[in-house]
N, CA, C and O atoms as a Tripos MOL2 file, in Angstrom:
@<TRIPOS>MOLECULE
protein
  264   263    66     0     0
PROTEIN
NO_CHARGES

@<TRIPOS>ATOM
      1 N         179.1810   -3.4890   98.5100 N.3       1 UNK1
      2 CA        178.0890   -2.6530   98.0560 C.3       1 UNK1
      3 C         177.9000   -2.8610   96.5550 C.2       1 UNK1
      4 O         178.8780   -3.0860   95.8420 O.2       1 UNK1
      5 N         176.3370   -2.7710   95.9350 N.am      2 UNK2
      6 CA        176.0710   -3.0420   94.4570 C.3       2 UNK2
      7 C         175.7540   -1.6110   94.3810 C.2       2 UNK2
      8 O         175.3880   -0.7520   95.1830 O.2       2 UNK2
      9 N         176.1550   -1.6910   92.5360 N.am      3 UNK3
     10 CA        175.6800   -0.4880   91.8680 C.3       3 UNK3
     11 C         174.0680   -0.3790   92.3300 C.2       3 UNK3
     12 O         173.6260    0.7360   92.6070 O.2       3 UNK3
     13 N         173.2570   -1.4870   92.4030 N.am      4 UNK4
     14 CA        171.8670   -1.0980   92.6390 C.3       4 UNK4
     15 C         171.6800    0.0620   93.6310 C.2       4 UNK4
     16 O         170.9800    1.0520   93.4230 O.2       4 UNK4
     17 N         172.6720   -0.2880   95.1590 N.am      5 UNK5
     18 CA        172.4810    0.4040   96.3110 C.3       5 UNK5
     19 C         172.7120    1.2940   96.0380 C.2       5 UNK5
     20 O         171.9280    2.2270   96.2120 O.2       5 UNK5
     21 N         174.2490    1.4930   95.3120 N.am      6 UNK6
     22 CA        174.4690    3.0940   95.5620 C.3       6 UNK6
     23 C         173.3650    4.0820   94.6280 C.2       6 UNK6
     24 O         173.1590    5.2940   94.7020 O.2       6 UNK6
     25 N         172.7540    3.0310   93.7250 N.am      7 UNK7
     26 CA        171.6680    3.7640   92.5890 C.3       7 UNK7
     27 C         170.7690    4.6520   93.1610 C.2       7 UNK7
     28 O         170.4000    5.7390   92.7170 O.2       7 UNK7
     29 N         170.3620    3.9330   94.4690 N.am      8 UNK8
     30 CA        169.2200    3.6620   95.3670 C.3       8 UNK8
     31 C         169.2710    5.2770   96.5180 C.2       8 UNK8
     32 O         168.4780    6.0930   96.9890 O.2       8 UNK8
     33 N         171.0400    4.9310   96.5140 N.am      9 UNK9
     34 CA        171.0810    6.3000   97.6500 C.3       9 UNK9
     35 C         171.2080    7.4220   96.9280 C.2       9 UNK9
     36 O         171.1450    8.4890   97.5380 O.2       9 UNK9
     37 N         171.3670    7.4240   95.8060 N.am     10 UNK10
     38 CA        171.5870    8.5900   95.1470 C.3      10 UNK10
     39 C         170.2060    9.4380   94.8790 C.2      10 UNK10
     40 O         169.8820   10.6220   94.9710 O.2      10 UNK10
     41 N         169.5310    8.1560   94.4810 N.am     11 UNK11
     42 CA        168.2590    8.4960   94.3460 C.3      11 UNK11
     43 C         167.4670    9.4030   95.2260 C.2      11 UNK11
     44 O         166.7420   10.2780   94.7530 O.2      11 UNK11
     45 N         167.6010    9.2010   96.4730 N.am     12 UNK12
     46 CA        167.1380    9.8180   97.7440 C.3      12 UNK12
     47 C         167.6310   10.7120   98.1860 C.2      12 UNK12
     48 O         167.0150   11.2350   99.1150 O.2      12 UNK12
     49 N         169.2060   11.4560   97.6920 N.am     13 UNK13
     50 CA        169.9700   12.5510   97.7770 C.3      13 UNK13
     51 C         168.9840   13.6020   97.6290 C.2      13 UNK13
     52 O         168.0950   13.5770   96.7780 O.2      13 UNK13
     53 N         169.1970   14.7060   98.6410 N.am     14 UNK14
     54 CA        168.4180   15.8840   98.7910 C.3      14 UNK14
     55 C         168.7470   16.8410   97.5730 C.2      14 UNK14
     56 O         169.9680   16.7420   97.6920 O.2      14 UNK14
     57 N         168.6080   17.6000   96.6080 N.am     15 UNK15
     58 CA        168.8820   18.3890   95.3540 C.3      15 UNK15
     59 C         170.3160   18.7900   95.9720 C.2      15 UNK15
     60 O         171.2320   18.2180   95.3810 O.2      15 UNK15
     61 N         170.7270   19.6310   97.0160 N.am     16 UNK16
     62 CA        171.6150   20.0330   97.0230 C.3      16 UNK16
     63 C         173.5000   19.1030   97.1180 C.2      16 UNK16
     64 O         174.6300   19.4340   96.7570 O.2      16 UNK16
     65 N         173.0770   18.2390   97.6020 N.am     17 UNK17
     66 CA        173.6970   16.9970   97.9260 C.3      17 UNK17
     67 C         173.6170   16.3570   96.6810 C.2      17 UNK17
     68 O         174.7340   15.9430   96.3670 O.2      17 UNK17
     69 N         172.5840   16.0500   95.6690 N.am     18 UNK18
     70 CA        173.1830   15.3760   94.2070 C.3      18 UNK18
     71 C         173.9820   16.2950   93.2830 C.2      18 UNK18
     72 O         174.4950   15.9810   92.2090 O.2      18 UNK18
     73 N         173.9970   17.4870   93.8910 N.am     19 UNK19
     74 CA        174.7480   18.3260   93.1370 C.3      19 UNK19
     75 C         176.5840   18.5840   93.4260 C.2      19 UNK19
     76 O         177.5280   18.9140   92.7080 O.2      19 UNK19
     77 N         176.4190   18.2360   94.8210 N.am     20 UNK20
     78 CA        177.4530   18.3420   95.2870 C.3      20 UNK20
     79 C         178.3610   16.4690   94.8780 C.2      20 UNK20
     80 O         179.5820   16.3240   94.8200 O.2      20 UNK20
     81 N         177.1140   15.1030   94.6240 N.am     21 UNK21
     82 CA        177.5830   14.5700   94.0340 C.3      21 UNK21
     83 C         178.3270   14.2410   92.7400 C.2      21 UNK21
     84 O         179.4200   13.7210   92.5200 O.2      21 UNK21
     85 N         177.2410   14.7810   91.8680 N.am     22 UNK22
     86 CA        177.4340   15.2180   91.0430 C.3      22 UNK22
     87 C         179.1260   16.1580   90.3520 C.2      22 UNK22
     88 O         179.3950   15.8220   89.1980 O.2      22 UNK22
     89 N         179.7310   16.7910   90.7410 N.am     23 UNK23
     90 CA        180.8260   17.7420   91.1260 C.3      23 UNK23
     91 C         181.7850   16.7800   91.1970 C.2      23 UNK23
     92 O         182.6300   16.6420   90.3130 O.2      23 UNK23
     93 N         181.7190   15.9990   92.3220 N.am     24 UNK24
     94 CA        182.7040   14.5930   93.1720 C.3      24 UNK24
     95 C         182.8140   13.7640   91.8400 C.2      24 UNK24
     96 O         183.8030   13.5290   91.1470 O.2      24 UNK24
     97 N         181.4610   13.3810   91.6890 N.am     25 UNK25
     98 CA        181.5240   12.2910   90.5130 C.3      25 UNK25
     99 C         182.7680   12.8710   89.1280 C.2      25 UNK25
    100 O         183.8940   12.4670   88.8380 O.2      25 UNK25
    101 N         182.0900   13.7160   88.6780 N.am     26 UNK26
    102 CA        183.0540   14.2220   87.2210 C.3      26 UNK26
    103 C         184.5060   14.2760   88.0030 C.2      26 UNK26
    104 O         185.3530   13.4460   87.6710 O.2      26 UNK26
    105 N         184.7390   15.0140   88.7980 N.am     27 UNK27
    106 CA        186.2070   14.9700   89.0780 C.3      27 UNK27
    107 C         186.7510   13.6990   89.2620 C.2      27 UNK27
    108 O         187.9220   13.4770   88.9550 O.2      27 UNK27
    109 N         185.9070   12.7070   89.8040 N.am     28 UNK28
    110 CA        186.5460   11.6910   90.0900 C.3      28 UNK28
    111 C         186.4730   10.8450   88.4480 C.2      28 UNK28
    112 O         187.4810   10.1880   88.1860 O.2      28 UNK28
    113 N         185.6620   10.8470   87.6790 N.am     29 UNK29
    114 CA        185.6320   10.8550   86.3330 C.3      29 UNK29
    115 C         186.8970   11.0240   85.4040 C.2      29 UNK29
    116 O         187.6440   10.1930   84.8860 O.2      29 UNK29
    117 N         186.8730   12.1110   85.3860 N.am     30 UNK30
    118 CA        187.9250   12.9760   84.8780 C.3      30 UNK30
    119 C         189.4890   12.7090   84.9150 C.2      30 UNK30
    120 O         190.3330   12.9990   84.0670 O.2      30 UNK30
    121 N         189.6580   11.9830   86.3170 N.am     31 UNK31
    122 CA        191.2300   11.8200   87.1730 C.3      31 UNK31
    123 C         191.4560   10.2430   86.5080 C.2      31 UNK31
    124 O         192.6380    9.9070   86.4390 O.2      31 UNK31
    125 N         190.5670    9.3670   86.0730 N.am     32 UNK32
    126 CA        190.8580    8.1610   85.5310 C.3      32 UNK32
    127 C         191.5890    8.1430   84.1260 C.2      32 UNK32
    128 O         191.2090    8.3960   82.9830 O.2      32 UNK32
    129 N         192.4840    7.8440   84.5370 N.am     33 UNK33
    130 CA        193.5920    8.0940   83.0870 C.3      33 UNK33
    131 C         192.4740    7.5730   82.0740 C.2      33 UNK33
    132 O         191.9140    8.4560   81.4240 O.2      33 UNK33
    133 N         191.9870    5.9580   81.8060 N.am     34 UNK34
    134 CA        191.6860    5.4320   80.3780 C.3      34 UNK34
    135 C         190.3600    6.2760   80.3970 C.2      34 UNK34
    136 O         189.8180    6.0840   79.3080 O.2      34 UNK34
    137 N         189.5810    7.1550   81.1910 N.am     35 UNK35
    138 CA        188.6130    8.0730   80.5280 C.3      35 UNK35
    139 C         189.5470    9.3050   80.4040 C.2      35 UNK35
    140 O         188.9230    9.9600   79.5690 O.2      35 UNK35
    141 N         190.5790    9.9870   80.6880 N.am     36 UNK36
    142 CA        190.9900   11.1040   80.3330 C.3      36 UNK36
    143 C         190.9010   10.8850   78.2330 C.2      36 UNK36
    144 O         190.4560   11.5530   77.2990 O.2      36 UNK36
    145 N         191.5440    9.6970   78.3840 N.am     37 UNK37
    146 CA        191.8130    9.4110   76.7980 C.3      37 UNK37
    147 C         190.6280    9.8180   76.3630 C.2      37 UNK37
    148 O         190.5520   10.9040   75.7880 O.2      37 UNK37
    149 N         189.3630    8.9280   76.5800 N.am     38 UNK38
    150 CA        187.8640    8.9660   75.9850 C.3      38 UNK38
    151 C         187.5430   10.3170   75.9250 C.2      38 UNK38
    152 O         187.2550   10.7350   74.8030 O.2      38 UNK38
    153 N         187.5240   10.9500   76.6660 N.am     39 UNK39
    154 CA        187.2510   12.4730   77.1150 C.3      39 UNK39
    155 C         188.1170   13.3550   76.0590 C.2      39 UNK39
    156 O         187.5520   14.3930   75.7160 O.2      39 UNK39
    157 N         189.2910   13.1330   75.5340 N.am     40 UNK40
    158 CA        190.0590   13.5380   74.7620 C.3      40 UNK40
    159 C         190.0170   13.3830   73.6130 C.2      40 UNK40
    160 O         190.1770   14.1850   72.6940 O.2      40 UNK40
    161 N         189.7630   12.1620   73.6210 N.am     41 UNK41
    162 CA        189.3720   11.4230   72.0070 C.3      41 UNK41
    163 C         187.8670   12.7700   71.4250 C.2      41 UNK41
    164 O         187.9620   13.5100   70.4460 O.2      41 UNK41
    165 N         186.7390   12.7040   72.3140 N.am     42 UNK42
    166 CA        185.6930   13.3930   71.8790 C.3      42 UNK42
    167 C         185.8780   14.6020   71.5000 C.2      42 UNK42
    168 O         185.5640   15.1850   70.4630 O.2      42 UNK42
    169 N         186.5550   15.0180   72.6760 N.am     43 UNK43
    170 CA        186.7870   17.0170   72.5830 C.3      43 UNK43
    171 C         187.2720   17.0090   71.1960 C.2      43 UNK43
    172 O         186.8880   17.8600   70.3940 O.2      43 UNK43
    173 N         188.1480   16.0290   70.8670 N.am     44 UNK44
    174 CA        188.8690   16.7640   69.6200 C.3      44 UNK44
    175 C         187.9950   16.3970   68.0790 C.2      44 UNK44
    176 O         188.1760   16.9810   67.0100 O.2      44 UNK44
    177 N         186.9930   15.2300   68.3530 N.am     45 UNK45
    178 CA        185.9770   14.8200   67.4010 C.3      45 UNK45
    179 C         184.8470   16.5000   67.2270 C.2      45 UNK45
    180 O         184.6440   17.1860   66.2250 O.2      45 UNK45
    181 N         184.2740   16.6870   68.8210 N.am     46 UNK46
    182 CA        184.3080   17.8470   68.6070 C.3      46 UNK46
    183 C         184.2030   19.1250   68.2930 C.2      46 UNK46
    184 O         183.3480   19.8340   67.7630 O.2      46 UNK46
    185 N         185.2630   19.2630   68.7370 N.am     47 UNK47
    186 CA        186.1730   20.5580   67.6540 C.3      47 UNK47
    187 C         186.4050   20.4340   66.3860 C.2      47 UNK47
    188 O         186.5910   21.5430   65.8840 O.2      47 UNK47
    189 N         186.4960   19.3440   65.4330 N.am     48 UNK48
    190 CA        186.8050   18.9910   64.2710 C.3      48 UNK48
    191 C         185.4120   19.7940   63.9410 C.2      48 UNK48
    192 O         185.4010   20.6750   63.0820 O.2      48 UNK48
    193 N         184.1060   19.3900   64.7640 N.am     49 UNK49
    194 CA        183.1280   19.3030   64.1500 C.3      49 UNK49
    195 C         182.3920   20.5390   63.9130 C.2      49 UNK49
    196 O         181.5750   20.6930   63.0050 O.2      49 UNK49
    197 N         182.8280   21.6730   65.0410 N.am     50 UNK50
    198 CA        182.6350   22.8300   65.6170 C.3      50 UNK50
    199 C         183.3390   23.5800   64.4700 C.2      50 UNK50
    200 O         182.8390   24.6190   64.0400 O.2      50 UNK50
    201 N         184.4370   23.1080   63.9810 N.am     51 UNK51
    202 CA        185.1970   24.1050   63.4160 C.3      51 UNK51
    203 C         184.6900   23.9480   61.9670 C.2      51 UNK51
    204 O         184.5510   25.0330   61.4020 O.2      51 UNK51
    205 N         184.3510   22.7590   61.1580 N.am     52 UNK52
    206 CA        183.4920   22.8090   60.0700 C.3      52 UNK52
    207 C         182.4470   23.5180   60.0010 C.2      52 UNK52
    208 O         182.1520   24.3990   59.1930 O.2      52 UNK52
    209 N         181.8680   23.0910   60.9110 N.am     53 UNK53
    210 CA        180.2120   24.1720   60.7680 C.3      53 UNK53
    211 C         180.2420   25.4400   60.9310 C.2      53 UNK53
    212 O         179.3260   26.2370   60.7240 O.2      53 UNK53
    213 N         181.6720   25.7180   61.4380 N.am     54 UNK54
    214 CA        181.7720   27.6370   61.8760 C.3      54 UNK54
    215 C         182.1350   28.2270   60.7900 C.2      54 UNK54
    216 O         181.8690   29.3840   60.4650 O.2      54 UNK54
    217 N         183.0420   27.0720   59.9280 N.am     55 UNK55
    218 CA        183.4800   27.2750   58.2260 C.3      55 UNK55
    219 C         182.3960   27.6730   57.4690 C.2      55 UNK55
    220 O         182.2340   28.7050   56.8190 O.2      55 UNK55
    221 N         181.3990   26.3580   57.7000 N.am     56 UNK56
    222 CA        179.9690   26.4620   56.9020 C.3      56 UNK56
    223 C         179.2830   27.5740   56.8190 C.2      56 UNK56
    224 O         178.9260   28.0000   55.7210 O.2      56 UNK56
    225 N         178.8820   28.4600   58.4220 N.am     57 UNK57
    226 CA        178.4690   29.0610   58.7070 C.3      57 UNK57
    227 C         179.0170   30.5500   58.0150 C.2      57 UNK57
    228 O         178.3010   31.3240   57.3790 O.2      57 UNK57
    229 N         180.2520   30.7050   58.2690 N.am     58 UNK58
    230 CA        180.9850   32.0760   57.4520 C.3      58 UNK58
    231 C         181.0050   31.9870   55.9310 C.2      58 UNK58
    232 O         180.9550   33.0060   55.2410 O.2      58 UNK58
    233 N         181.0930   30.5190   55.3100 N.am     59 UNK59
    234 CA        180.4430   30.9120   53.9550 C.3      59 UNK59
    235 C         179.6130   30.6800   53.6720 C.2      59 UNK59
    236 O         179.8600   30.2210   52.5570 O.2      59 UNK59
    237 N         178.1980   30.5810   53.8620 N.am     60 UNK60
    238 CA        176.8990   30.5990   54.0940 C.3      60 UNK60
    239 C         176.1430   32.4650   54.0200 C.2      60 UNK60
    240 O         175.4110   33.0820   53.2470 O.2      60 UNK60
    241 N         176.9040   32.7690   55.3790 N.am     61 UNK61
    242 CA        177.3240   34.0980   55.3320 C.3      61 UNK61
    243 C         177.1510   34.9740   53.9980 C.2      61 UNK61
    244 O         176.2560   35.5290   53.3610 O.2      61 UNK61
    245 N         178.8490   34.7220   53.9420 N.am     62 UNK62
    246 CA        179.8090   35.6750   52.4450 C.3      62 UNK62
    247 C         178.5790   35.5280   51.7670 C.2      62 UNK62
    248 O         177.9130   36.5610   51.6950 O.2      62 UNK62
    249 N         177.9440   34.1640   51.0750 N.am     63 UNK63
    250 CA        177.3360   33.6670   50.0250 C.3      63 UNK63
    251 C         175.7200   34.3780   50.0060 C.2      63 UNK63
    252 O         174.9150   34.2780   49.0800 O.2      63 UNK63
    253 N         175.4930   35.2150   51.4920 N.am     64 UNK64
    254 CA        174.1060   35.8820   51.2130 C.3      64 UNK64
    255 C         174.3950   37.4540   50.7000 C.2      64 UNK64
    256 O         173.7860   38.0310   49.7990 O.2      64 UNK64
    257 N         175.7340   38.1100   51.7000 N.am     65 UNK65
    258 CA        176.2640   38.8920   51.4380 C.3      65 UNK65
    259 C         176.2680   39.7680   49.6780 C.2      65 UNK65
    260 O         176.8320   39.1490   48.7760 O.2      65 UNK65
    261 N         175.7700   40.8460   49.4190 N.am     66 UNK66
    262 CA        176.2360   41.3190   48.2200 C.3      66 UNK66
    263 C         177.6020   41.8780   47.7780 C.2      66 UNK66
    264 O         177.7730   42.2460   46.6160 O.2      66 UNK66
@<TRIPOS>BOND
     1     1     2 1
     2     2     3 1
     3     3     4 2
     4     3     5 am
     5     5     6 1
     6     6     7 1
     7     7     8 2
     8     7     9 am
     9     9    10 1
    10    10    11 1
    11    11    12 2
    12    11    13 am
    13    13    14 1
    14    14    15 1
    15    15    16 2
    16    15    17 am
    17    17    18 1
    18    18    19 1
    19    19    20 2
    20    19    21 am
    21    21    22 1
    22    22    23 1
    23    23    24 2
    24    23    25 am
    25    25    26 1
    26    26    27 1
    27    27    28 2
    28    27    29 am
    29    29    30 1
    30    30    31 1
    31    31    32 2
    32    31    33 am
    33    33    34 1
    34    34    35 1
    35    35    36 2
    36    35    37 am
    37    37    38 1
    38    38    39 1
    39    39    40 2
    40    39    41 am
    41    41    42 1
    42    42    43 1
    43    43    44 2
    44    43    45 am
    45    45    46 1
    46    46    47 1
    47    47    48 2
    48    47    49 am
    49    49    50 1
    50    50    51 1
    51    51    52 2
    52    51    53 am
    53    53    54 1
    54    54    55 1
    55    55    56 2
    56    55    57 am
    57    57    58 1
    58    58    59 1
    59    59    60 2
    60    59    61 am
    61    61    62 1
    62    62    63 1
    63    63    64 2
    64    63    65 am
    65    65    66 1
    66    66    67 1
    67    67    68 2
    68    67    69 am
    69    69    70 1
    70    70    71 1
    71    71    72 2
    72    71    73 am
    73    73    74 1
    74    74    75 1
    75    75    76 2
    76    75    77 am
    77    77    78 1
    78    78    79 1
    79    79    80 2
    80    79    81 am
    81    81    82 1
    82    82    83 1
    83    83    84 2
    84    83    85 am
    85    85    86 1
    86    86    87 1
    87    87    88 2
    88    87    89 am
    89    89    90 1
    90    90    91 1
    91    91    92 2
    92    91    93 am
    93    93    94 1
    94    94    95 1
    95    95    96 2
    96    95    97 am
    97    97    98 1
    98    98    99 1
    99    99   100 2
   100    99   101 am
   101   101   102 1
   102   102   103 1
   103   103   104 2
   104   103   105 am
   105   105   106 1
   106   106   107 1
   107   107   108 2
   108   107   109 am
   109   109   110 1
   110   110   111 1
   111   111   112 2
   112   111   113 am
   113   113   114 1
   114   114   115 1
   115   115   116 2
   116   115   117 am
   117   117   118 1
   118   118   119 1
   119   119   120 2
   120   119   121 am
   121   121   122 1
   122   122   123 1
   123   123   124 2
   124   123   125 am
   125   125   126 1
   126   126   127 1
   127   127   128 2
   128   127   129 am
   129   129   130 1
   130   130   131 1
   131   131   132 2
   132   131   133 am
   133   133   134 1
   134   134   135 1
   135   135   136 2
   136   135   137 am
   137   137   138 1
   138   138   139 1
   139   139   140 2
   140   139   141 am
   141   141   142 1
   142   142   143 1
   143   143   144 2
   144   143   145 am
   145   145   146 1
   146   146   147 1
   147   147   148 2
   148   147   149 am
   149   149   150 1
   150   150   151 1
   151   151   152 2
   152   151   153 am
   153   153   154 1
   154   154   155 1
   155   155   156 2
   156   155   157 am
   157   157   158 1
   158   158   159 1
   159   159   160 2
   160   159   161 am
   161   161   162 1
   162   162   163 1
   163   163   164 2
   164   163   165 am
   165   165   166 1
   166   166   167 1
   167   167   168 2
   168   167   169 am
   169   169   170 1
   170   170   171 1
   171   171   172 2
   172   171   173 am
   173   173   174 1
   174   174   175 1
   175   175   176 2
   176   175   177 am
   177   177   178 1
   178   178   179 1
   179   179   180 2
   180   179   181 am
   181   181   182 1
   182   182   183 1
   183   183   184 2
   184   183   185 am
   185   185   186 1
   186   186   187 1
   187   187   188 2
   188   187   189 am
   189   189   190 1
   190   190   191 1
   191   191   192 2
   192   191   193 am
   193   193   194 1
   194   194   195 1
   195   195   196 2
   196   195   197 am
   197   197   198 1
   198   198   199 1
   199   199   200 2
   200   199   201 am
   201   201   202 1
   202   202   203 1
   203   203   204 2
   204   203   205 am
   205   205   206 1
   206   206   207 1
   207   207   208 2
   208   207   209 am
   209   209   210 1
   210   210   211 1
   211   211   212 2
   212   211   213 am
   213   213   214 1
   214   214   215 1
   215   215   216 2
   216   215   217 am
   217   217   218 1
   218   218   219 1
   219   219   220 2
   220   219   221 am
   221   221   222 1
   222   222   223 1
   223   223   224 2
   224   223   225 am
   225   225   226 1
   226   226   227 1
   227   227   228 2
   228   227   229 am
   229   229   230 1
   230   230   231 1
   231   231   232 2
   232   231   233 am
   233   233   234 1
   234   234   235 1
   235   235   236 2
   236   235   237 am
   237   237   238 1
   238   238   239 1
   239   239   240 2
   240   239   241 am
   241   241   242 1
   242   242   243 1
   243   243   244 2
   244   243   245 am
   245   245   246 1
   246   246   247 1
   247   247   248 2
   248   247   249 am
   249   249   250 1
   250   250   251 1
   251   251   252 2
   252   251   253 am
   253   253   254 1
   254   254   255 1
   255   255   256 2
   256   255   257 am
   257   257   258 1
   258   258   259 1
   259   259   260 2
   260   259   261 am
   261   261   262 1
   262   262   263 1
   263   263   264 2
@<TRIPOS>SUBSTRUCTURE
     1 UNK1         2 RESIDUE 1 A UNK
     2 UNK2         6 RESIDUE 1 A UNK
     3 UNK3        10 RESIDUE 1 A UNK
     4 UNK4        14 RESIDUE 1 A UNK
     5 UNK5        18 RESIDUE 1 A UNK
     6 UNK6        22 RESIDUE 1 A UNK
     7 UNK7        26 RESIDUE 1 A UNK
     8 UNK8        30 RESIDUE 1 A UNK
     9 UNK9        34 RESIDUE 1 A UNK
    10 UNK10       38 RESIDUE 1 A UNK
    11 UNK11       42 RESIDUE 1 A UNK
    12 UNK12       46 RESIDUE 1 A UNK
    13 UNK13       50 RESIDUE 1 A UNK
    14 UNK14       54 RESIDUE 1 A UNK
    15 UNK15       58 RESIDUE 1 A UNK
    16 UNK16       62 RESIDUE 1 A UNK
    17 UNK17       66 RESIDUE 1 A UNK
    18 UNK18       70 RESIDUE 1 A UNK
    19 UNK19       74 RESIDUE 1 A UNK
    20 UNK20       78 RESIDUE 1 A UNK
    21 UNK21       82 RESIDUE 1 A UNK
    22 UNK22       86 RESIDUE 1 A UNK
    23 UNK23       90 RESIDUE 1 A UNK
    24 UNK24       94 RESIDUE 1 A UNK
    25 UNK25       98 RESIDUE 1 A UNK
    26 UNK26      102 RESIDUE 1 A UNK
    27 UNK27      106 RESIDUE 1 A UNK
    28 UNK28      110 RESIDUE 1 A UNK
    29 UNK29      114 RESIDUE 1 A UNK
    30 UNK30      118 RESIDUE 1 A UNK
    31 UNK31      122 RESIDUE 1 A UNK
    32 UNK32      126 RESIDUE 1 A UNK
    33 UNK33      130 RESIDUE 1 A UNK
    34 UNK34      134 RESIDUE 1 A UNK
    35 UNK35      138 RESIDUE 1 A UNK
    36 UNK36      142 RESIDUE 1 A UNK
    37 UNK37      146 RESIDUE 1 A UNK
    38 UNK38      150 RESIDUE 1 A UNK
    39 UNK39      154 RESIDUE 1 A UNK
    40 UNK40      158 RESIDUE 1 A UNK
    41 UNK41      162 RESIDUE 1 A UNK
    42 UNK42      166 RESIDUE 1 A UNK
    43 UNK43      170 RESIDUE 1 A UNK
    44 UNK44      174 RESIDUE 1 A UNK
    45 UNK45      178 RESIDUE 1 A UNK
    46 UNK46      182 RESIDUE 1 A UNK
    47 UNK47      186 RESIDUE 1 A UNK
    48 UNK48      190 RESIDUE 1 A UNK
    49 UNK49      194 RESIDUE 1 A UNK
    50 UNK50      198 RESIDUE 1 A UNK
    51 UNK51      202 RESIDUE 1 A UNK
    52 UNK52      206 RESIDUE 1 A UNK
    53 UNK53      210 RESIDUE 1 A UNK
    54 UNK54      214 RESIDUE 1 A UNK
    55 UNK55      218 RESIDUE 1 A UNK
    56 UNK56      222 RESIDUE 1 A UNK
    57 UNK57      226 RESIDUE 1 A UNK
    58 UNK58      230 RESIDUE 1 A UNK
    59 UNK59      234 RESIDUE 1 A UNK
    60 UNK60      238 RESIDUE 1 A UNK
    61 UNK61      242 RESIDUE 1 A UNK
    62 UNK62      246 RESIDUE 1 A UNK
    63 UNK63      250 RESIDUE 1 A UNK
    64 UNK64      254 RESIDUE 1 A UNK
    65 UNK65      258 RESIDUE 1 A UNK
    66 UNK66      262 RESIDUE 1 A UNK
């Protein structure tokens, strides 16, 4: 089977059924060790990034604050 086909059947999946693919897919995603890394690598890019701007955000804050 080619990626085209399975492109093809997915395509034609009824809403409830690409959802339920959908679900299958990430888990099965997810369980591949060298994407666990990738997946890991990001979360923590991130959070780096989440946690600056929440910094930004609280002194942004203070700084309107009287």
């Amino acid at each position: 089977m080619k990626v085209e086909d399975i492109a093809e059947a997915v395509a034609r999946l009824p809403p409830d059924e690409l959802t339920r693919f959908r679900r299958w897919f990430s888990a099965f995603e997810a369980g591949r060790p060298d994407h666990t890394d990738e997946l890991n690598s990001a979360a923590t890019k991130l959070g780096r990034f989440a946690g600056r701007a929440l910094a930004e955000l609280k002194k942004r804050t203070k700084e309107r604050d009287p």
